[in-house]
N, C-alpha and C positions, 0 to 999 in steps of 0.2 A: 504493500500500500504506500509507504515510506519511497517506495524508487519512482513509483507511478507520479506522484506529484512532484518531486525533482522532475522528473518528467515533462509534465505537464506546465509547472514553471519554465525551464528551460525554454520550454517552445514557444510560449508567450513571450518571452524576452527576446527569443530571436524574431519572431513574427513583428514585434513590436521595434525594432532596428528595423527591420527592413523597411516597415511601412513609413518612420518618422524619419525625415518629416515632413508631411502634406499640406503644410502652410507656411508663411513668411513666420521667421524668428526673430523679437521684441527683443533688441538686445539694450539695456539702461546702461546709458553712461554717467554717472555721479560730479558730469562738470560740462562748461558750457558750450555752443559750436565753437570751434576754433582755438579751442584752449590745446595742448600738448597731447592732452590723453586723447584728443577728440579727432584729433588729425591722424594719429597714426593709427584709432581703431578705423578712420574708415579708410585708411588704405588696408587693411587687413580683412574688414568686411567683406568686400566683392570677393575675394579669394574663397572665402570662408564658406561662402551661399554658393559660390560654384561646386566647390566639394560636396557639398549636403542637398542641391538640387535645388534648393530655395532660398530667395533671399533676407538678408539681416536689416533690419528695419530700425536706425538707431534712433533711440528714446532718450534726448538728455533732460536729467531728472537732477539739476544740479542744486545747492544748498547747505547748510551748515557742514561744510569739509567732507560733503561727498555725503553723510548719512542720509541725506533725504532719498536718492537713490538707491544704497543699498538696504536699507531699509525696505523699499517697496519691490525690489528683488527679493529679501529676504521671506515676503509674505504672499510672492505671487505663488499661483499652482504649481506643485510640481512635474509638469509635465513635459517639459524641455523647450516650451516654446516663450521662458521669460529666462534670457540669458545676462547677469551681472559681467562688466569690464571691472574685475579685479585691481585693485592699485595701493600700494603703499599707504596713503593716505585714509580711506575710508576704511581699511581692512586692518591694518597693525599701529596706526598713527591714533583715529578718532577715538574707539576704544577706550584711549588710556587717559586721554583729555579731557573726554568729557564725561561728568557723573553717571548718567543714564543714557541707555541707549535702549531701543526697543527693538532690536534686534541680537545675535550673539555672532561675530563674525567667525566661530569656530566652530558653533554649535547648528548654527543657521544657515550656514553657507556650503557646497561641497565643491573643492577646488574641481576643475578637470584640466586644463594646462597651462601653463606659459607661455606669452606667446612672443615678449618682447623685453626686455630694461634695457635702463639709461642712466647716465649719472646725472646728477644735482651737479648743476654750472656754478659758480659764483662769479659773478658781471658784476662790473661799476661802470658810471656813465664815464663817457671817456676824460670828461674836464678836469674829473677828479685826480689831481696829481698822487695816485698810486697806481703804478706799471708794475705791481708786483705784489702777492699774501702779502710778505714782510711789512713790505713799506702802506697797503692798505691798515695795520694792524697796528704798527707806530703810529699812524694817523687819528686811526680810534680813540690809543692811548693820550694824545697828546690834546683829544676835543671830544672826552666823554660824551657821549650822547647826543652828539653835533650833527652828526652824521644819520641818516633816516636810512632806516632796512625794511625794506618791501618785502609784501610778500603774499601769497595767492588767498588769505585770508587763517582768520585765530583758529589757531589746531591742522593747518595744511603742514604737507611736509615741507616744504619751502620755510616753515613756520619754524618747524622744529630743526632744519638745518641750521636758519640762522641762529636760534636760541644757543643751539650747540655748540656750533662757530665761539659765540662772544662766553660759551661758559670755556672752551678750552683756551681761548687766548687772552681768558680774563679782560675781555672789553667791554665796553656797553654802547648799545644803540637804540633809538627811538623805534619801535615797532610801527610801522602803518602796513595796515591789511586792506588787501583790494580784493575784487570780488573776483577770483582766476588769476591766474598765473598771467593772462594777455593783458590786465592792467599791472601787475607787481611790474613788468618790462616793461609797459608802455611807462610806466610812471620812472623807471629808472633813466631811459633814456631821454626824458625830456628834463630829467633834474629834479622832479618832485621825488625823487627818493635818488640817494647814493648806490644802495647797490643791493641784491637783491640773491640768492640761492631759488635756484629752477630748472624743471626736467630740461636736457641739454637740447631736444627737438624746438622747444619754442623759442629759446635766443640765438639756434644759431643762426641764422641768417642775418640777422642783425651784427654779430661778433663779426661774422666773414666780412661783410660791410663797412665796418669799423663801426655803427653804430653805438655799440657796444664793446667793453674791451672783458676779456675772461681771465682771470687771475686762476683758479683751480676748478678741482673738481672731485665731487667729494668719495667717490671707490675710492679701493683700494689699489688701482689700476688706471691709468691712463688712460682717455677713452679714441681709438680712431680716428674720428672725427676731428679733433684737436689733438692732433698726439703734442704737441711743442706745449700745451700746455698742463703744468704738473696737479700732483693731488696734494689735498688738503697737508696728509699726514707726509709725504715727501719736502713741502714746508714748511718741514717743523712742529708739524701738530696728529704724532702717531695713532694718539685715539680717536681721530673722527675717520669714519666711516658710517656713509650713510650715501645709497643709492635708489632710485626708483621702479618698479617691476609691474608689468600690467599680465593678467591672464582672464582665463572665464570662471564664473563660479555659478552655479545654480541652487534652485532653495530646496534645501532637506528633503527626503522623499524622491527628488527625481529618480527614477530607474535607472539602474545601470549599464540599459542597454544602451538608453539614448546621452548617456557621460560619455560611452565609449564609443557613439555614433558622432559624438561634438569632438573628442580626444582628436579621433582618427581624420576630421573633416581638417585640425587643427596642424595636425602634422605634414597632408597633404597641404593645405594653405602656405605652410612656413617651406617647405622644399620650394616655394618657385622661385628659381633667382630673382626673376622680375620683381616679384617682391621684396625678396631679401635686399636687393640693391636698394628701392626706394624705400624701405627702414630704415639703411643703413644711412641713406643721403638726409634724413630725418636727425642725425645725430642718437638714432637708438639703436639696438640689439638682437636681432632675431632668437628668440629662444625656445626651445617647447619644453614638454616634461610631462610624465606620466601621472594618473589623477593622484597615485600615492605618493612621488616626487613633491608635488605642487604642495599636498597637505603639508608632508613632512616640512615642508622649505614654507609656507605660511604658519605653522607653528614657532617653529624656531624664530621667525622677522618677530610675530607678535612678542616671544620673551623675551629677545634682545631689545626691540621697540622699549615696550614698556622702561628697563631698564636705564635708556637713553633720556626717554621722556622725564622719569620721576629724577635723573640727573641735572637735568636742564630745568626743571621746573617750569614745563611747558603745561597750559593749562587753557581749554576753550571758556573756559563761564567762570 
């Protein structure tokens, strides 16, 4: 009786892969058109709908550091056809910021891959006489809190890079929070703020321009895209580490056929060079990884996060 329903489950799950999915997929993204995360999910999208037969239909659901989106991912049905863009910020950053949350992003969420990181940039507008971390950091020192640090809004990870920045270099700076990452750099390059920590996809173009000038970057690694320019901990500041990482996640319940119908739609999407190239021209990463990779490697960001945060005394409310 015991083999018959393994049985009969089995087949339902294969039945159920095959047939999903027979309509466009609702994917939320927790930030607004045109912001970093939002550019390079939709170059990832049309790849994604090709491998699965149907298209991705992005939902930007943006608000308090991404939870108002994951949030109503976390409560849609599970049935594969409401897909969360995983990030940094809403998934290991908000959590720990903010008191309550009405969702659990470990309990509520199931990773299924990777599909991209990128490091956190640190840009000053160019006028500012520092060509350099060091000399950005004497400058600090020299006009405590003179200087304005942008940043995509209270509890973003831009947020908590810079908190992190001025606790290991012992500086301080004026906090101003803008609604997205596309005002924290609008606002740097025109002067209403000095300088700003952001996914490396939305200033570069600006940096290659000269708009903007990039002093580091906060891996542990140099990123391609700017290789001449170094990381945080190569000047001079070994404990920061902090980079950003987008993947998919769906709410609780979903089956596991249709994880491994998104997994596999995921890793065929990341093989196309075509893409690979325009990620890479993005200043991001091509990445994938298995749904238990994903987990394991979202567990870990969340207890190192936390860590960082209750360091920095980073705090949304």
């Amino acid at each position: 009786m015991r083999l018959t329903m393994l049985c009969v489950v089995f087949a339902a799950g294969t039945a159920l892969a095959q047939d999903y999915p027979s309509k466009p997929i609702r994917v939320i993204l927790p930030q607004t058109p045109g912001s970093a995360t939002d550019v390079l999910t939709r170059l990832v999208a049309p790849k994604m709908g090709e491998a699965l037969g149907q298209p991705l239909v992005i939902d930007n659901r943006a608000g308090a550091g991404g939870i108002v989106g994951a949030e109503a991912a976390a409560k849609a049905p599970p049935d594969g056809y409401t897909v969360l863009v995983g990030a940094s910020a809403w998934i290991t950053v908000s959590p720990h910021t903010y008191k309550k949350l009405a969702y659990d992003p470990l309990a509520d969420l199931v990773p299924v891959s990777l599909f991209a990181s990128s490091q956190v940039l640190l840009v000053v507008n160019p006028a500012l006489p520092a060509a350099t971390l060091p000399e950005l950091v004497a400058l600090m020192k020299a006009k405590p809190d003179a200087l304005n640090m942008a940043s995509a809004g209270v509890g973003s990870t831009s947020h908590l890079a810079g908190v992190l920045f001025t606790a290991v270099t012992d500086t301080k700076a004026l906090h101003v929070p803008y609604k997205g990452a596309a005002g924290s750099v609008t606002a740097t390059m025109s002067g209403e703020a000095q300088w700003t920590f952001t996914p490396m996809q939305g200033p570069l173009a600006f940096v290659r321009a000269g708009k903007l000038r990039a002093l580091a970057v906060g891996g542990t690694t140099r990123s391609a895209a700017l290789p001449d320019v170094p990381t945080v901990a190569e000047a001079g500041y070994p404990d920061y580490d902090l980079m950003s990482w987008y993947g998919w996640l769906v709410p609780r319940g979903t089956p596991g056929a249709v994880i491994e119908r998104l997994h596999g739609a995921t890793i065929s999407a990341m093989s196309s060079p075509e893409l690979r190239e325009q990620v890479m021209n993005q200043g991001a990463e091509p990445k994938t990884s298995t749904p238990a990779e994903f987990a394991r490697f979202v567990r870990d960001e969340y207890t190192r996060i936390g860590r960082v945060v209750k360091l920095a005394g980073v705090t949304a409310e």
